[in-house]
MDTraj code that builds the backbone (N, CA, C; nanometers):
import mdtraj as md
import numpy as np

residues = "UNK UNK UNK UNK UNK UNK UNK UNK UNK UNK UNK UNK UNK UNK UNK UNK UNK UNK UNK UNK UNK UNK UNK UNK UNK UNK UNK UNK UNK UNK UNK UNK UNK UNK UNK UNK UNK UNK UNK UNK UNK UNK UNK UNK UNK UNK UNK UNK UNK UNK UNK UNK UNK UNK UNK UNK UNK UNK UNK UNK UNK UNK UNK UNK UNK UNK UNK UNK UNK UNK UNK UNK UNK UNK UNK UNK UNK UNK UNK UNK UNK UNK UNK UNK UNK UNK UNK UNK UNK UNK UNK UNK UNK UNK UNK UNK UNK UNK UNK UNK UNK UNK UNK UNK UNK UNK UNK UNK UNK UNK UNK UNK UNK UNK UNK UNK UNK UNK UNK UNK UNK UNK UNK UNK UNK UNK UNK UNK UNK UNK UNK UNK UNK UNK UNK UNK UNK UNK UNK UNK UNK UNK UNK UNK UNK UNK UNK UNK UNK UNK UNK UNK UNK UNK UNK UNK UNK UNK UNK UNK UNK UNK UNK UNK UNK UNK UNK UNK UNK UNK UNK UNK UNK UNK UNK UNK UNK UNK UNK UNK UNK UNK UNK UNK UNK UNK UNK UNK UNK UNK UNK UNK UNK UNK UNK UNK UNK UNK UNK UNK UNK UNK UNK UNK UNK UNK".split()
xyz = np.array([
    [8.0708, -1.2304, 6.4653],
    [8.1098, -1.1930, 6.3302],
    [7.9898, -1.1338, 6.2569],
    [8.0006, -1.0317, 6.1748],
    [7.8862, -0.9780, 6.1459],
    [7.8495, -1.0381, 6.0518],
    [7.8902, -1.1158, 5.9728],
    [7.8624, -1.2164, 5.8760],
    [7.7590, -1.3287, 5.9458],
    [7.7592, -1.3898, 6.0401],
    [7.6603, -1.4747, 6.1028],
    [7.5417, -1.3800, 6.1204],
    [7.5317, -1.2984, 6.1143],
    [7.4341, -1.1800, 6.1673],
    [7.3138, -1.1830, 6.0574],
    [7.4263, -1.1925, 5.9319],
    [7.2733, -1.2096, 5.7805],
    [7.2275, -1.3095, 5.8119],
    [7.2181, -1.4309, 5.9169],
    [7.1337, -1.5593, 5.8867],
    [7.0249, -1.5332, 6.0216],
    [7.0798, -1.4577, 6.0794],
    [6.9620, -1.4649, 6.2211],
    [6.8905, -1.2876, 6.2175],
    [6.9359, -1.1630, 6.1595],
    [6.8830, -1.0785, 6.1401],
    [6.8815, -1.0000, 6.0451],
    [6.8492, -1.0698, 5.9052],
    [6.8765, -0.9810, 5.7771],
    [6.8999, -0.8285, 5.8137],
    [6.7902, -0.7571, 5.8471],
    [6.7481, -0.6642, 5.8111],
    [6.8871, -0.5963, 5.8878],
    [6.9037, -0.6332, 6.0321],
    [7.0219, -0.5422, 6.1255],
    [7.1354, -0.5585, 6.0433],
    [7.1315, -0.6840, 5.9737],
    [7.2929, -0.6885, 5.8917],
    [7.2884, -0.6055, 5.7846],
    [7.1947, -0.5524, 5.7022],
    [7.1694, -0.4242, 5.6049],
    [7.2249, -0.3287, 5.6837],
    [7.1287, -0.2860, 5.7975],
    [7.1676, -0.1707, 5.8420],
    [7.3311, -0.1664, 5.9140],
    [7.4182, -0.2362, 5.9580],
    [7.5352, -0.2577, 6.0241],
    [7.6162, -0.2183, 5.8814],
    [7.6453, -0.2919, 5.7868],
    [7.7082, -0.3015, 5.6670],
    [7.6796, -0.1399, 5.6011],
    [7.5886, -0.1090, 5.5796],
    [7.5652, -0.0239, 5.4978],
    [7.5974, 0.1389, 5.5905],
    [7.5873, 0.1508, 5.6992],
    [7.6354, 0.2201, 5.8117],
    [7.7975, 0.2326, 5.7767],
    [7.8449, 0.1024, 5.7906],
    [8.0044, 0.0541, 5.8037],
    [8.0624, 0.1138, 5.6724],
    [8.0299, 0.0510, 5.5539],
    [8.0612, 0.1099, 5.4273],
    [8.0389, 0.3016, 5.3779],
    [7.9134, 0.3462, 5.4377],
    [7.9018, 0.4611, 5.4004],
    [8.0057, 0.5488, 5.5237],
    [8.0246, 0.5122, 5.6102],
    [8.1281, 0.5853, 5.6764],
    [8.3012, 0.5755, 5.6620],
    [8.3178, 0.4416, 5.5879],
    [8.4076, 0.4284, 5.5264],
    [8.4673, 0.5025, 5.4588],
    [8.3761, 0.5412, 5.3481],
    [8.3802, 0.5948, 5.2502],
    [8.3490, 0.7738, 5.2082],
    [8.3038, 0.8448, 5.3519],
    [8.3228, 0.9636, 5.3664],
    [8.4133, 0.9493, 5.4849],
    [8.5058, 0.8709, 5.5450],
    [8.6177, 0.8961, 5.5962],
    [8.7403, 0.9020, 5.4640],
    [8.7618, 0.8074, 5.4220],
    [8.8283, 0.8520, 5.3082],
    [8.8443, 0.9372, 5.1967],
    [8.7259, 0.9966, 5.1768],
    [8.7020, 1.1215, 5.0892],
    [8.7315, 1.2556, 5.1786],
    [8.6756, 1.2248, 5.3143],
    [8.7412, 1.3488, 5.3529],
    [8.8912, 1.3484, 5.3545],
    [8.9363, 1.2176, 5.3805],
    [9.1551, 1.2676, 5.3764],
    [9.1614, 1.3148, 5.2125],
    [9.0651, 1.2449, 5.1102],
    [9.0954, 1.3419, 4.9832],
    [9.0740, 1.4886, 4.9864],
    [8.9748, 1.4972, 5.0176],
    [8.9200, 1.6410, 5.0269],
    [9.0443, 1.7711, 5.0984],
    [9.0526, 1.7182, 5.1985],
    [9.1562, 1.7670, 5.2490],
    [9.3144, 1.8000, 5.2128],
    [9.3553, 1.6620, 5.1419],
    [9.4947, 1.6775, 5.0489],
    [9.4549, 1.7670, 4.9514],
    [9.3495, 1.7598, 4.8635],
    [9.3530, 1.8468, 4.7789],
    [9.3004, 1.9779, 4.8025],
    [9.2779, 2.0280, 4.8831],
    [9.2783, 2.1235, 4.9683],
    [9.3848, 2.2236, 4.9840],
    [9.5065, 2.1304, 5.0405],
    [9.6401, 2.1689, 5.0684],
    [9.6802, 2.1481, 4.9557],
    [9.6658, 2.1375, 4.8089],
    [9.7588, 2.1296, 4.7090],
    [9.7460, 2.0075, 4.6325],
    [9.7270, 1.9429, 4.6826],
    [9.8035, 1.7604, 4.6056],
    [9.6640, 1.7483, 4.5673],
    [9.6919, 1.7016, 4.4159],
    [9.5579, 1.6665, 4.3306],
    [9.5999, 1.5357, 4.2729],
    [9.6897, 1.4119, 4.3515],
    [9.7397, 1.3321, 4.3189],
    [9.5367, 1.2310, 4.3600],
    [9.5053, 1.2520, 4.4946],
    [9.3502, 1.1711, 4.5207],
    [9.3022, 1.2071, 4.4335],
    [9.2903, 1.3012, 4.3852],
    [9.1450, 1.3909, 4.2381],
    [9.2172, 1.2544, 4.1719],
    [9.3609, 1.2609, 4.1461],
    [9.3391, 1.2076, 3.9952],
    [9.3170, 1.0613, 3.9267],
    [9.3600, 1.0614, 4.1064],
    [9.3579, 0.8806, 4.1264],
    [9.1701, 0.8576, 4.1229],
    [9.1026, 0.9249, 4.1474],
    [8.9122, 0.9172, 4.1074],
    [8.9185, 0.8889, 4.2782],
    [8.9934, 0.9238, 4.3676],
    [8.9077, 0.9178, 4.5343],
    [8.8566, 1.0505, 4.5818],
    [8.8262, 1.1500, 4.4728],
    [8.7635, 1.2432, 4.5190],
    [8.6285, 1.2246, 4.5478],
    [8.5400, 1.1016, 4.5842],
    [8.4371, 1.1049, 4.5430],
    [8.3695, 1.0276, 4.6565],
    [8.2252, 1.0401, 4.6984],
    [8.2312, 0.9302, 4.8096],
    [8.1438, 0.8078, 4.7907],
    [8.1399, 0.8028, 4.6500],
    [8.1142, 0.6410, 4.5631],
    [8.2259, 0.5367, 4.6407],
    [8.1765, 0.4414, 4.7214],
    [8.2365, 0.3044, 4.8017],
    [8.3353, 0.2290, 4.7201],
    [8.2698, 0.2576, 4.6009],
    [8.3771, 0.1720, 4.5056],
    [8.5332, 0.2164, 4.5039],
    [8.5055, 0.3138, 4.5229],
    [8.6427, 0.4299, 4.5195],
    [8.7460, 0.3699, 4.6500],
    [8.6858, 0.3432, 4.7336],
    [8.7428, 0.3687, 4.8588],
    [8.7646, 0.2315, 4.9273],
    [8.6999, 0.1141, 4.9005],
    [8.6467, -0.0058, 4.9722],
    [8.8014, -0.0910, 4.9200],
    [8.8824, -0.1345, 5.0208],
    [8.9322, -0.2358, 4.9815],
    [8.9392, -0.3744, 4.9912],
    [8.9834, -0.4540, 4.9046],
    [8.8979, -0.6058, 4.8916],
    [8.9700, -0.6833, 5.0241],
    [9.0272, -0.6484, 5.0561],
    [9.0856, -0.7600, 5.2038],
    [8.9803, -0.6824, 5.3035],
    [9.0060, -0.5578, 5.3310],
    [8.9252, -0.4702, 5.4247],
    [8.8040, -0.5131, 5.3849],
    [8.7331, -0.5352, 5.3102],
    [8.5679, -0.5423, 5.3022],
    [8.5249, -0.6798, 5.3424],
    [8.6626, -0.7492, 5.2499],
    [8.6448, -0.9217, 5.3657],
    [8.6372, -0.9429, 5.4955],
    [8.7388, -0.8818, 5.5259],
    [8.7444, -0.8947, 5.7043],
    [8.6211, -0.8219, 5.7525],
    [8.5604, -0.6981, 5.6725],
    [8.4871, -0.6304, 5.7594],
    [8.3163, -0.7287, 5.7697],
    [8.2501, -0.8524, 5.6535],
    [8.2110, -0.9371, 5.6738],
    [8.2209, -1.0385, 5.7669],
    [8.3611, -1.0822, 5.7495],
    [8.4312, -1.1836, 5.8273],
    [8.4349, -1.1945, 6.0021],
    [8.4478, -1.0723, 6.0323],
    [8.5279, -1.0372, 6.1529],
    [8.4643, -0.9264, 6.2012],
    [8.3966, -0.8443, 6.1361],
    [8.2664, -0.7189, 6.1736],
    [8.3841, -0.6192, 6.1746],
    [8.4705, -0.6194, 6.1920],
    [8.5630, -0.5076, 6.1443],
    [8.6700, -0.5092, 5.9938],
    [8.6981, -0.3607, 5.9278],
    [8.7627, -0.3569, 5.8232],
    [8.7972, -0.2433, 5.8134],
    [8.8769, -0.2123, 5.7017],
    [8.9547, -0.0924, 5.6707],
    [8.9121, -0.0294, 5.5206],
    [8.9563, 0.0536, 5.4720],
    [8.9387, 0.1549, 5.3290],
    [9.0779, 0.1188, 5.2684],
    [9.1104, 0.1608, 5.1952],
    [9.2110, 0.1972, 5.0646],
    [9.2515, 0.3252, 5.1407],
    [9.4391, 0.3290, 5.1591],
    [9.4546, 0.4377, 5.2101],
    [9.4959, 0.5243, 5.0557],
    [9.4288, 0.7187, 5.1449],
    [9.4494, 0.7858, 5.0453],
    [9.5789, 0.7927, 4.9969],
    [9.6399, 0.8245, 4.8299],
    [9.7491, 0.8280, 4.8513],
    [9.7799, 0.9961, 4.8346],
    [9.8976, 1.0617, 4.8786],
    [9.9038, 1.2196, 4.8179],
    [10.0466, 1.1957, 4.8394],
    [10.0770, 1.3505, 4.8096],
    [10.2594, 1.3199, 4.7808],
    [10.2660, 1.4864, 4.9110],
    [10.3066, 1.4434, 4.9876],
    [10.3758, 1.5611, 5.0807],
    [10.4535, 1.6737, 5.0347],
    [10.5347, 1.6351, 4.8943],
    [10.5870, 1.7949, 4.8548],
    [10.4868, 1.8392, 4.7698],
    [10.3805, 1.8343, 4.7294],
    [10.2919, 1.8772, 4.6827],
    [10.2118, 2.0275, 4.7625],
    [10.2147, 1.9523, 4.8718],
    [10.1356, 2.0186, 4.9969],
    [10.1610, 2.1691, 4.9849],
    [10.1233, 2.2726, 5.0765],
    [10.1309, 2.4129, 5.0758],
    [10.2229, 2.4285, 5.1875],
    [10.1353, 2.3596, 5.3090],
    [10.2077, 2.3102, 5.4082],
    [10.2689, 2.1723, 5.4238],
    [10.3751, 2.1381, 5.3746],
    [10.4299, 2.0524, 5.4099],
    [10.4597, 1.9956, 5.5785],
    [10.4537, 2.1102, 5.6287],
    [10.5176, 2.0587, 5.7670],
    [10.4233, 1.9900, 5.8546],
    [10.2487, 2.0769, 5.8362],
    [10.1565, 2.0353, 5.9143],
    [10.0320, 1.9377, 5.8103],
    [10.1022, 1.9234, 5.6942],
    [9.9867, 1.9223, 5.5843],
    [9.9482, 1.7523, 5.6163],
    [10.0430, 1.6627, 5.6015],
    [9.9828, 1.5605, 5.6623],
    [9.8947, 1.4827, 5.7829],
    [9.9547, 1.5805, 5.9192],
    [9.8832, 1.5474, 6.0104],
    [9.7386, 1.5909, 5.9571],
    [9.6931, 1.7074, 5.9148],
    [9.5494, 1.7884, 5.8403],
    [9.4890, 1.6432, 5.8006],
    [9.6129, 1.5892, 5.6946],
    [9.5217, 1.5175, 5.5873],
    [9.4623, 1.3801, 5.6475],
    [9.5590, 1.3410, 5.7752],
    [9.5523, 1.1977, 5.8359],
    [9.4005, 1.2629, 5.9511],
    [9.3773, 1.3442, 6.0376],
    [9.2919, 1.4404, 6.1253],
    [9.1586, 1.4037, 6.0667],
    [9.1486, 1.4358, 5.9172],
    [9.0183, 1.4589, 5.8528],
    [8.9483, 1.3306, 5.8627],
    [9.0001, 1.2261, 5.8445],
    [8.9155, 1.1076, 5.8586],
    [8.8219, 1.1118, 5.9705],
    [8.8882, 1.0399, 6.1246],
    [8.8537, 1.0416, 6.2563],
    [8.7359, 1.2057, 6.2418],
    [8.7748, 1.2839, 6.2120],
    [8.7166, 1.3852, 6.2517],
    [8.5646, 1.3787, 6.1390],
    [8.5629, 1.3670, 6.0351],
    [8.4530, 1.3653, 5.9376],
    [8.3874, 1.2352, 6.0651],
    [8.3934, 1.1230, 6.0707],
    [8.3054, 1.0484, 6.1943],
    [8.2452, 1.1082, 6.2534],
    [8.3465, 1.1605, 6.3720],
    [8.2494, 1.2382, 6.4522],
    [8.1163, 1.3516, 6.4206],
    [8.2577, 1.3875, 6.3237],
    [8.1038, 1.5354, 6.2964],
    [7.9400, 1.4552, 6.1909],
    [7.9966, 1.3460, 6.1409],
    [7.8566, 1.2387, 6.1417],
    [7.8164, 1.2210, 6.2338],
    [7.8711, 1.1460, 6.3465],
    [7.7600, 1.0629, 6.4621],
    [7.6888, 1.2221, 6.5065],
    [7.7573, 1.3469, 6.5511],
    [7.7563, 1.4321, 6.5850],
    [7.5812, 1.4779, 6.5316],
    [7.6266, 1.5033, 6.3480],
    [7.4829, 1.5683, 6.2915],
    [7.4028, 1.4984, 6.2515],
    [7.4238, 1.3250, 6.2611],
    [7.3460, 1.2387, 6.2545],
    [7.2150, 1.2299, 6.4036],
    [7.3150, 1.2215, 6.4742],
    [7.2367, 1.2050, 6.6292],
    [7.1582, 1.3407, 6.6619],
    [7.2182, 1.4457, 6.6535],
    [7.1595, 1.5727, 6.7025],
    [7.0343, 1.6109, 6.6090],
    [7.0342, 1.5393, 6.4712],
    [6.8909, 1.5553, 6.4165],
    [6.7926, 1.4481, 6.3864],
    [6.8786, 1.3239, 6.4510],
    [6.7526, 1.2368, 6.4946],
    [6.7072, 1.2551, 6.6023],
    [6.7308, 1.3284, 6.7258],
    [6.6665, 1.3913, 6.8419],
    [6.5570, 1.5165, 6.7974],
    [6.6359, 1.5661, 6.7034],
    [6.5624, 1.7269, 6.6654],
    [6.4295, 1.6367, 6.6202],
    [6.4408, 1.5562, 6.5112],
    [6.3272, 1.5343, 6.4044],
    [6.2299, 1.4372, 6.5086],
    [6.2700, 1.4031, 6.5676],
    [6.1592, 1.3017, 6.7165],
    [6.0942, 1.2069, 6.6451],
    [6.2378, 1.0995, 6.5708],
    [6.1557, 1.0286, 6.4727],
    [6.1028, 0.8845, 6.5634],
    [6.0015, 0.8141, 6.5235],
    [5.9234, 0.7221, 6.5904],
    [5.9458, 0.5839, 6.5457],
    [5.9814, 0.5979, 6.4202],
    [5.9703, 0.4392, 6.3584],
    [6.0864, 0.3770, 6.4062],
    [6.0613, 0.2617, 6.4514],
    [6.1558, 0.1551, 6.5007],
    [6.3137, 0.1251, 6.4137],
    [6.2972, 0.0590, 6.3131],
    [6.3768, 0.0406, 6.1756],
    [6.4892, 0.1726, 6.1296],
    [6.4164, 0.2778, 6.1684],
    [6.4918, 0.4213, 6.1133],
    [6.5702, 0.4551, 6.2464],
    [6.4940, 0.4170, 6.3548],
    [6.5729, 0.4706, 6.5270],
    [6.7099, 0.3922, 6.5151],
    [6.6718, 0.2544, 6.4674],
    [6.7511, 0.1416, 6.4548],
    [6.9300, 0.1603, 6.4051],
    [6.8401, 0.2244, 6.2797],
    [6.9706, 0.2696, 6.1724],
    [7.0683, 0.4003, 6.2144],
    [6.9922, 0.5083, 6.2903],
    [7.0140, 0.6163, 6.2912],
    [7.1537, 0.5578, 6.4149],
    [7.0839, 0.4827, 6.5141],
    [7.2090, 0.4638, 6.6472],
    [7.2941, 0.3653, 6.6042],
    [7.2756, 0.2986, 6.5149],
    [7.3835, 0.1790, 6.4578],
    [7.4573, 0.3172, 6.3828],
    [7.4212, 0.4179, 6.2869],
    [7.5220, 0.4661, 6.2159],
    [7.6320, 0.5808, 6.2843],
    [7.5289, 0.6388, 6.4453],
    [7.6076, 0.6969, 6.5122],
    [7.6910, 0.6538, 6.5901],
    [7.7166, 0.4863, 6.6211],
    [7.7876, 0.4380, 6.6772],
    [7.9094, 0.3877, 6.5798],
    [7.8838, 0.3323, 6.4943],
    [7.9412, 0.2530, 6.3836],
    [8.0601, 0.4244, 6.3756],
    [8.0372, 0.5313, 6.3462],
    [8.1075, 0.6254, 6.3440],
    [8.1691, 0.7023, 6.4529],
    [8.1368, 0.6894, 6.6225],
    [8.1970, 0.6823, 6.6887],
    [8.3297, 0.6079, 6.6635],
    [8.3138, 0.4851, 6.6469],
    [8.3976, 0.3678, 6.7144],
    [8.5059, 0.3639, 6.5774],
    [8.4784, 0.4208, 6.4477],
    [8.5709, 0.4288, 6.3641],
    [8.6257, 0.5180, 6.3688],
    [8.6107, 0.6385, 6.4217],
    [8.6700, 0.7539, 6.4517],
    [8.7642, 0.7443, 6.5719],
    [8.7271, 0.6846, 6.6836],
    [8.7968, 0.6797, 6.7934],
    [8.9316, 0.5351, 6.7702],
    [8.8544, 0.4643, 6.7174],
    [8.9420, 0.3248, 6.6481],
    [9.0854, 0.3667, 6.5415],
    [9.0992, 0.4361, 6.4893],
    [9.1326, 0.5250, 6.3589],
    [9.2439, 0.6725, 6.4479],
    [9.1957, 0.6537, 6.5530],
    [9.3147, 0.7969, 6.6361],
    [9.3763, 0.6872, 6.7226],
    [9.4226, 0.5330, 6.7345],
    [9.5138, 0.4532, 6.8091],
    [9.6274, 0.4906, 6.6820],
    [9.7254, 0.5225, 6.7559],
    [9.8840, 0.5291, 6.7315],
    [9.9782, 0.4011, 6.6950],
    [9.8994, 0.3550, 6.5738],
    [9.9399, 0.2258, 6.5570],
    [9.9588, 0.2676, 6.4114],
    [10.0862, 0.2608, 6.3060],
    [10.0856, 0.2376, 6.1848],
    [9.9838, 0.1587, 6.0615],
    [9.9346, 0.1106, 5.9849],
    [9.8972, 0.2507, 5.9624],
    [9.7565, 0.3746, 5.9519],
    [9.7243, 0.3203, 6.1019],
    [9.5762, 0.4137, 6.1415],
    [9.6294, 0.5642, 6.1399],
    [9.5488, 0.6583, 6.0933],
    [9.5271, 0.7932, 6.1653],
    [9.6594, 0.8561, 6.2692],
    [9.5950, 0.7660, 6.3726],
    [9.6702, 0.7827, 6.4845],
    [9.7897, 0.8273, 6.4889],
    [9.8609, 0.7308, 6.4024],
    [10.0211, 0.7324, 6.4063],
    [10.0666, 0.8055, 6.3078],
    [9.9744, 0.8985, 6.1909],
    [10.0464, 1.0125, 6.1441],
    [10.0070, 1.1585, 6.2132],
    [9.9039, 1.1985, 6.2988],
    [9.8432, 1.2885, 6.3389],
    [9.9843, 1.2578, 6.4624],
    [9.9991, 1.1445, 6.5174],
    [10.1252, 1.2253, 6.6642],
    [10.2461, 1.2348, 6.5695],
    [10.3079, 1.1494, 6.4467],
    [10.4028, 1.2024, 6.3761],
    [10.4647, 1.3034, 6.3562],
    [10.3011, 1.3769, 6.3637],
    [10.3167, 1.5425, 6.2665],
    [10.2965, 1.6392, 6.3667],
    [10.2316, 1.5969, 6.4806],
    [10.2216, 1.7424, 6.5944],
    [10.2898, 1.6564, 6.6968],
    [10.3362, 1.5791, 6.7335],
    [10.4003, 1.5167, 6.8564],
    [10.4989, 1.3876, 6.8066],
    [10.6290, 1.4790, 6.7089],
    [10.7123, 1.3514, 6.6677],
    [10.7898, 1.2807, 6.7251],
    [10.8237, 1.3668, 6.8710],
    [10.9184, 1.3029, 6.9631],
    [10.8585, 1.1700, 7.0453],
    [10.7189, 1.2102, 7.0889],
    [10.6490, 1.0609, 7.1132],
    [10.6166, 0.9181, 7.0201],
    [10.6165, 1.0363, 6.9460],
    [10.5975, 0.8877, 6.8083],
    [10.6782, 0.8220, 6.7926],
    [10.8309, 0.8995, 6.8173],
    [10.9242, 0.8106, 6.7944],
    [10.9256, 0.7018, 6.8809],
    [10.8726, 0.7279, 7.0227],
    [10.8958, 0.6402, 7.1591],
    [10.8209, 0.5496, 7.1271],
    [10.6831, 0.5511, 7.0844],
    [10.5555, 0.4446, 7.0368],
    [10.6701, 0.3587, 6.9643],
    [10.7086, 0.4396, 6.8639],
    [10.7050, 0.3267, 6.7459],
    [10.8551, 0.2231, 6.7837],
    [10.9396, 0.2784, 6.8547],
    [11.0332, 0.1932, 6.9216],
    [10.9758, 0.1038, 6.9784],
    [10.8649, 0.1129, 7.0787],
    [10.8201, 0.0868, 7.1554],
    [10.7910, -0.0663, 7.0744],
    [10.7073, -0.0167, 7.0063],
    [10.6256, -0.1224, 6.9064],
    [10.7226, -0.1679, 6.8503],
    [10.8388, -0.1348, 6.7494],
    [10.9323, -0.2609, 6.7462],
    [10.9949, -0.3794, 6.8221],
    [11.0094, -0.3022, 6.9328],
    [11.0762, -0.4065, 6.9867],
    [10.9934, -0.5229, 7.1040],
    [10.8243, -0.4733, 7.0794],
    [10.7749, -0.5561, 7.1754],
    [10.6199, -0.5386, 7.0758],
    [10.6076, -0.6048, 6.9330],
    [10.4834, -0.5411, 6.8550],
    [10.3768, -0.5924, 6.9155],
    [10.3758, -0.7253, 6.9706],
    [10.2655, -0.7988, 7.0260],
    [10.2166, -0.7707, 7.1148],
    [10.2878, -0.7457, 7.2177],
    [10.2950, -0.6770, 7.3890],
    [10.1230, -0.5448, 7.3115],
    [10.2052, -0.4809, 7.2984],
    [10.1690, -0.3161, 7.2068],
    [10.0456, -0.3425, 7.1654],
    [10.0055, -0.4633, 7.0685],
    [9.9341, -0.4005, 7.0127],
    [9.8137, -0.5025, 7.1253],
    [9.8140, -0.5542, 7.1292],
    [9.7233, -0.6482, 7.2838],
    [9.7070, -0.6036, 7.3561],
    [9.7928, -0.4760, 7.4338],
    [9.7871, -0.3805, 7.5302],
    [9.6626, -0.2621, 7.4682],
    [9.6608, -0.2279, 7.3271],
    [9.6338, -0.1086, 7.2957],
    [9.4857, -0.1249, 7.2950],
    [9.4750, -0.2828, 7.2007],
    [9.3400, -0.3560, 7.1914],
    [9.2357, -0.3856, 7.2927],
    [9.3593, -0.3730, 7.4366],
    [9.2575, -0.4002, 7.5479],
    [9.1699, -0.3058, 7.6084],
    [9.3048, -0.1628, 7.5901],
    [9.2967, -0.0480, 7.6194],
    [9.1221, -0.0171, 7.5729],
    [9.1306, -0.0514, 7.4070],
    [9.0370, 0.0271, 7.3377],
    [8.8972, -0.0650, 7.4177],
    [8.9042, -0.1846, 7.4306],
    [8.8011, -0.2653, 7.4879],
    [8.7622, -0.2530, 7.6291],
    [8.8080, -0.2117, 7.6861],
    [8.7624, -0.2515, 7.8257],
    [8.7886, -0.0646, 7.8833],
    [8.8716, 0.0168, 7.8323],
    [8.8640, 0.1615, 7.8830],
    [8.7982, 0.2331, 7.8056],
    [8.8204, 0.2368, 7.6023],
    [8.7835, 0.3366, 7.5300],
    [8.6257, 0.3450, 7.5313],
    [8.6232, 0.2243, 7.4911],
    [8.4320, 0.1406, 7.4683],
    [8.3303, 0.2329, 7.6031],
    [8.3873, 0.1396, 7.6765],
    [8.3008, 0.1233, 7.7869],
    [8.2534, 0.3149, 7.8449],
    [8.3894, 0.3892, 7.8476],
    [8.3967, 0.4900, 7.8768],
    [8.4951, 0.6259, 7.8406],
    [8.4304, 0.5986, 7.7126],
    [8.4398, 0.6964, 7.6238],
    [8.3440, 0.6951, 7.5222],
    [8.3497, 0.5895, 7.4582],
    [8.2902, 0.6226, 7.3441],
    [8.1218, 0.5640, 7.3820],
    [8.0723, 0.4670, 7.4689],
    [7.9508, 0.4285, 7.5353],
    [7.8441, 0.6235, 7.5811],
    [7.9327, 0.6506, 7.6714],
    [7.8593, 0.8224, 7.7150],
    [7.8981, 0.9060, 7.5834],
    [7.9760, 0.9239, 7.5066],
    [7.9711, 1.0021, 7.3913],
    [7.8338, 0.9967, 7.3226],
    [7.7966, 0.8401, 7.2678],
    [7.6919, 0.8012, 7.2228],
    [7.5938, 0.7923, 7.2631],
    [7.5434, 0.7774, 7.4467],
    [7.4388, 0.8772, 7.5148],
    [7.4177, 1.0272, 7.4734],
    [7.5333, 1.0485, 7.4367],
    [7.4832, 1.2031, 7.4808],
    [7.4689, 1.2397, 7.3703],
    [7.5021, 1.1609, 7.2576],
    [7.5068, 1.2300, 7.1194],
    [7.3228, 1.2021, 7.0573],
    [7.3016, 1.0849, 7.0736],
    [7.1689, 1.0088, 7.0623],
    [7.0582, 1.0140, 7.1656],
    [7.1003, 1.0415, 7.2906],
    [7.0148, 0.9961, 7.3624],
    [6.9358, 0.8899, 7.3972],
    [6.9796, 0.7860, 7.3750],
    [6.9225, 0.6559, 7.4256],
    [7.0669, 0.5260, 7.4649],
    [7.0180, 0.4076, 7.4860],
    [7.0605, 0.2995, 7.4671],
    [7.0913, 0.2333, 7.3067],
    [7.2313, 0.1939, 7.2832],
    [7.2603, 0.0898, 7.2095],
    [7.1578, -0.0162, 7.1410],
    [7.1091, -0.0352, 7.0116],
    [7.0207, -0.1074, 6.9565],
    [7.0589, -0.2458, 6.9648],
    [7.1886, -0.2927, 7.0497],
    [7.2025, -0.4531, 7.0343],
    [7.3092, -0.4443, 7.1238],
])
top = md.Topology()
chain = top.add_chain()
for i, resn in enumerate(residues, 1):
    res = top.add_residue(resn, chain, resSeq=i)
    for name in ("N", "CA", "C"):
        top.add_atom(name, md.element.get_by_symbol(name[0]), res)
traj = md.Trajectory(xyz[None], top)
């Protein structure tokens, strides 16, 4: 639990938390950014245009994400007839999250290699924040209501979605234990483990 973590390594629990929260919080500004993009100025008006944490952090999600080392945001809200594109405008708006991650770990990692930084503490932070954004990005495209996932196949692949989400009614536990294992023992290990080689170039700080 990352909460036990402040009593045996202050400093890594700064850097874990503050990683966790700031990616939070430009994942959710980008699904604003994006709705209002396509039209809907319902996020502007609600104040999630912004990538102030306060905006975005929600109080069960920020518990658990202490509690349990994982948590969630405040989902954006927008209104679909607003949109320009209605037809593709949501999958766009659900896409932008997962995708703002990556293109962090992405220009995070590729210019802590460029800059050939040395100090321990900063190497520290730099691979905790490119991982921390891997794993929310890749975590965030499972096809599970209501992650990412399950509006991005909604909107470009609705005929499967429909099969998931049957799927998941009638067996939710099966599903989601299956998906959880999936992400643990296939996504981790080999996917998102060599992503983060190759993005950083090194080993995992813990």
């Amino acid at each position: 639990m990352l909460f036990l973590i402040l009593f045996k390594d202050p400093l890594f629990f700064f850097m874990v938390a503050t990683a966790i929260i700031f990616a939070l919080s430009i994942h959710e500004y980008s699904h604003a950014c994006v709705a209002d993009f396509l039209g809907d100025r319902t996020a502007k008006l609600q104040g999630r245009l912004t990538i102030n944490p306060l905006a975005h952090l929600d109080p069960m999600g920020t518990l658990f994400l202490f509690i349990a080392g994982f948590g969630w945001g405040k989902p954006v809200p927008f209104n679909p007839h607003n949109l320009r594109n209605q037809k593709w405008g949501p999958g766009l708006i659900a896409l932008a999250g997962p995708t703002s991650n990556f293109l962090m770990a992405i220009t995070v990692g590729l210019s802590f290699q460029f800059l050939g930084v040395s100090n321990i503490a900063v190497v520290d932070f730099f691979s905790v924040f490119v991982w921390i954004n891997i794993l929310l990005g890749v975590f965030n495209l499972m096809p599970i209501f209501p992650l990412d996932g399950s509006h991005i196949l909604s909107t470009f692949f609705p005929q499967l979605a429909r099969k998931i989400e049957l799927l998941f009614s009638k067996y939710p536990i099966f599903v989601l234990v299956g998906m959880l294992l999936f992400m643990i023992y296939i996504v981790i290990p080999f996917v998102c483990m060599p992503l983060f080689n190759l993005i950083i170039g090194g080993a995992l700080p813990f």
